[in-house]
C-alpha positions as CSV (number, residue, x, y, z in Angstrom):
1,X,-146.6,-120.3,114.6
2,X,-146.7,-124.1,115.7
3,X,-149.9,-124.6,114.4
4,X,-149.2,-123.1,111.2
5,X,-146.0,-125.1,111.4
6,X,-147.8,-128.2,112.1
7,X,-150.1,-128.1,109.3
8,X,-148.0,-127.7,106.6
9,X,-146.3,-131.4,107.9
10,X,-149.0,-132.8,107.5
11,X,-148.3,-135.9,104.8
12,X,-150.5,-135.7,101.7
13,X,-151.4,-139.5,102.8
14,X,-152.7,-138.6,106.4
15,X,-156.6,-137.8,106.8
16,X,-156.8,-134.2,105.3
17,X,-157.3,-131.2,108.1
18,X,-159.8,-129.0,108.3
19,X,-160.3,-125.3,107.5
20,X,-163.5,-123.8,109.0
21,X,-161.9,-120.3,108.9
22,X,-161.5,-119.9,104.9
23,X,-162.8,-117.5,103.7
24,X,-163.0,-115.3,100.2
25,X,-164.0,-111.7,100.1
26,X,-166.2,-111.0,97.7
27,X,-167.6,-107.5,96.4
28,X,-171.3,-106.2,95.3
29,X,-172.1,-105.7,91.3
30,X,-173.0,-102.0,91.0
31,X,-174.7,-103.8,87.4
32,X,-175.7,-107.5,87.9
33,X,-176.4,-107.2,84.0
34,X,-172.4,-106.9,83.4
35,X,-171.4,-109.9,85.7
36,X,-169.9,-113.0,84.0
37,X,-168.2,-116.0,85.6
38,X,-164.6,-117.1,84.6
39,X,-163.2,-120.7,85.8
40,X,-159.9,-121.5,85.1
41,X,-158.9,-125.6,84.8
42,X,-155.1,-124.9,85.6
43,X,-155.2,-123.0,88.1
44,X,-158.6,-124.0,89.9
45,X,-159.8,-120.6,90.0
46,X,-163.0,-118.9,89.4
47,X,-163.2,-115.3,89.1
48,X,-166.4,-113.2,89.3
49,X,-166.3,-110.1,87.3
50,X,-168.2,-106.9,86.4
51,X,-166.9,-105.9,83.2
52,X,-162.8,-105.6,84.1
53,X,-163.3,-105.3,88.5
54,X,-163.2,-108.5,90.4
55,X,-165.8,-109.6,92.5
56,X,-165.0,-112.6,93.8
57,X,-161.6,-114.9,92.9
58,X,-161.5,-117.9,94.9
59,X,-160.3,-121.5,94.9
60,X,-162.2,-125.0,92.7
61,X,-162.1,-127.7,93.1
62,X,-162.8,-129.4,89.3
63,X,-163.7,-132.2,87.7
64,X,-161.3,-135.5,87.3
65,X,-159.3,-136.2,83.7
66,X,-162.5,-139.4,83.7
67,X,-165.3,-136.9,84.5
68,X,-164.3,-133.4,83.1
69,X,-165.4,-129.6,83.9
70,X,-166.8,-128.7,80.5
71,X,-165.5,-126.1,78.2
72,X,-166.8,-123.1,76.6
73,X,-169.5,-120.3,76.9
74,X,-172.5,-121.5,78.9
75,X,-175.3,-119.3,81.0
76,X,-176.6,-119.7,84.3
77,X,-180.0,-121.3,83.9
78,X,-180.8,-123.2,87.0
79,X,-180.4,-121.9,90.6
80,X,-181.3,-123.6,93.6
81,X,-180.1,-122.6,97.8
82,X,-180.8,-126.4,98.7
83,X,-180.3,-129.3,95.6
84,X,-179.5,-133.4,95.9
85,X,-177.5,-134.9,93.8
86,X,-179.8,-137.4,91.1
87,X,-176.5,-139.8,90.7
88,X,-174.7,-139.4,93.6
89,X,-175.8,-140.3,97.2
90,X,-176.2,-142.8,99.4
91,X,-178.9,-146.0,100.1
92,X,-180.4,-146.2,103.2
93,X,-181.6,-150.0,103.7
94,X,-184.0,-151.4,106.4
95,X,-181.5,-152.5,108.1
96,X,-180.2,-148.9,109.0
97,X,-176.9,-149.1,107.1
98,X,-176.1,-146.2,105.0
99,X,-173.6,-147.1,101.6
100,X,-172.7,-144.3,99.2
101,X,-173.5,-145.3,95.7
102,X,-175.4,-144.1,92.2
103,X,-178.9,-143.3,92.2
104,X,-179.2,-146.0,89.6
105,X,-177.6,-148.9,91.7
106,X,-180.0,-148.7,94.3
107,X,-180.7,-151.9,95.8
108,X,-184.1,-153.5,95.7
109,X,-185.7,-152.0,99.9
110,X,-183.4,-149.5,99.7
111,X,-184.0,-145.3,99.8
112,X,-181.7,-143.3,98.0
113,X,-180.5,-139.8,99.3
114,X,-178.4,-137.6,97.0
115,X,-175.6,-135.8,98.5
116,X,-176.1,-132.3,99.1
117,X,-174.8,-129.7,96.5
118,X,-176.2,-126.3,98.1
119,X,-176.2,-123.0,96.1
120,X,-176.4,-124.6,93.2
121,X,-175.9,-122.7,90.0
122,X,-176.3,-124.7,86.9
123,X,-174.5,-123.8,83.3
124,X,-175.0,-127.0,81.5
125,X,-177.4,-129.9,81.7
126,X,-176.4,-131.8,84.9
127,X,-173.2,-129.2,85.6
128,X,-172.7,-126.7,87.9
129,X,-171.7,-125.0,90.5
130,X,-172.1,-125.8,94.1
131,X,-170.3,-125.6,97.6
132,X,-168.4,-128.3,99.1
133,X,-165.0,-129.6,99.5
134,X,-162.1,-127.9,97.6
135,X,-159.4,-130.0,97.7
136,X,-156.0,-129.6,95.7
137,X,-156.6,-131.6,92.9
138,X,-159.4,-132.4,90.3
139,X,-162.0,-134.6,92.5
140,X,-165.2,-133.5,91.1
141,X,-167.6,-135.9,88.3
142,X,-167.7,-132.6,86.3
143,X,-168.7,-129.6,88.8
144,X,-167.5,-126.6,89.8
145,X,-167.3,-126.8,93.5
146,X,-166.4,-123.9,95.9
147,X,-165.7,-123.6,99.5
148,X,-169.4,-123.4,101.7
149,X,-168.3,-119.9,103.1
150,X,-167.9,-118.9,99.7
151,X,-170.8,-120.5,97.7
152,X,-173.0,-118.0,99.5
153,X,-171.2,-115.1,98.1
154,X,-171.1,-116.4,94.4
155,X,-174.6,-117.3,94.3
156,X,-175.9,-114.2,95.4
157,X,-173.3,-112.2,92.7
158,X,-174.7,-114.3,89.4
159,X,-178.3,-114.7,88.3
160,X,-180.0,-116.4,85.6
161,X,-178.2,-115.9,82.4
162,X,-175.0,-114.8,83.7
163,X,-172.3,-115.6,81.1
164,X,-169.9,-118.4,82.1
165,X,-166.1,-119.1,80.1
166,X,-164.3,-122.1,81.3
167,X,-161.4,-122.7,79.8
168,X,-157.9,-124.6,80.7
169,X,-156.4,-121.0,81.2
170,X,-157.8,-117.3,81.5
171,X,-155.9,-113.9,81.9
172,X,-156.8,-113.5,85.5
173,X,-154.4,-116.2,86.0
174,X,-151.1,-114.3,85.6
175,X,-152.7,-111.3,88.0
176,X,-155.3,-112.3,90.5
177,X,-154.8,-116.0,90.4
178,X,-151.4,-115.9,91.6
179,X,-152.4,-113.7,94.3
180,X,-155.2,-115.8,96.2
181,X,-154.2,-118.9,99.0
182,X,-154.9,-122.1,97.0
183,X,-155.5,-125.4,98.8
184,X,-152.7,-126.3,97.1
185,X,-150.3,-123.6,98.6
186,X,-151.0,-125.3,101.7
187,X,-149.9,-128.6,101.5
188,X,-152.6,-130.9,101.4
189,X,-156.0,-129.0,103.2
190,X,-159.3,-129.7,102.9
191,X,-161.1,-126.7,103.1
192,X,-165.0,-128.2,104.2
């Protein structure tokens, strides 16, 4: 109870804590061919279903008001277990310092290395979803990110093709939404 107790103090401007236990259960499609992919903006959900039954609802982490999660009806048509970022990474110079920066600012002697996205599943030209940090608020430049114990799970529930519907609200908000742990029910957590 005084850990518990001790987290939720924890100040939105101290360094964020880590969660290593988070996890999301997820369930298997008895018909991968009726799975579709719901993300809602508000509530920085997605939910994984199979026809009406819910595979897998779990925490986002979306894109910034500057950089947007898209909206609409997509398909899965990229996935890859191990992806780099093309914009967004680092420079290593010869002189062994490492800076983060864009692909396309790399300085003149200097490698870049995109940051890792792993599971990647990709709905729209340079969009997708990928496992990483889900924090509380919009910090993405337009994905879909989900918590690296879970990314596993959704990538092995949709294939290529699976329907996506992003939107700023879906039903599954007023049901199952309400009923998962957010980052945001717990003060200010980074779940990595």
């Amino acid at each position: 109870m005084a850990v518990l107790t001790a987290l939720l103090a924890v100040s939105c401007t101290s360094k964020p804590l880590v969660n290593t236990h988070y996890d999301t259960p997820a369930y298997r499609a008895t018909d991968k061919q009726k799975v579709s992919v719901k993300v809602s903006l508000n509530n920085s959900m997605v939910y994984v279903k199979e026809g009406a039954r819910t595979l897998l609802a779990t925490p986002t982490c979306i894109g910034t008001p500057s950089n947007p999660t898209p909206t609409g009806n997509f398909r899965t048509f990229n996935r890859l277990p191990r992806k780099r970022s093309n914009t967004y990474g680092f420079h290593l110079h010869p002189s062994g310092s490492i800076v983060p920066g864009k692909r396309s600012d790399t300085p003149s002697g200097a490698r870049y290395v995109g940051y890792p996205m792993p599971y990647w599943v990709e709905f729209k030209p340079a969009y997708g979803f990928h496992a990483g940090a889900v924090w509380p608020s919009p910090r993405t430049h337009g994905c879909v990110r989900i918590h690296p114990n879970v990314a596993p799970k959704f990538f092995n529930l949709v294939r290529i093709g699976t329907p996506v519907h992003i939107a700023t609200t879906q039903p599954e908000d007023r049901t199952i939404g309400r009923n998962v742990a957010r980052p945001k029910d717990y003060a200010c957590l980074l779940y990595t």
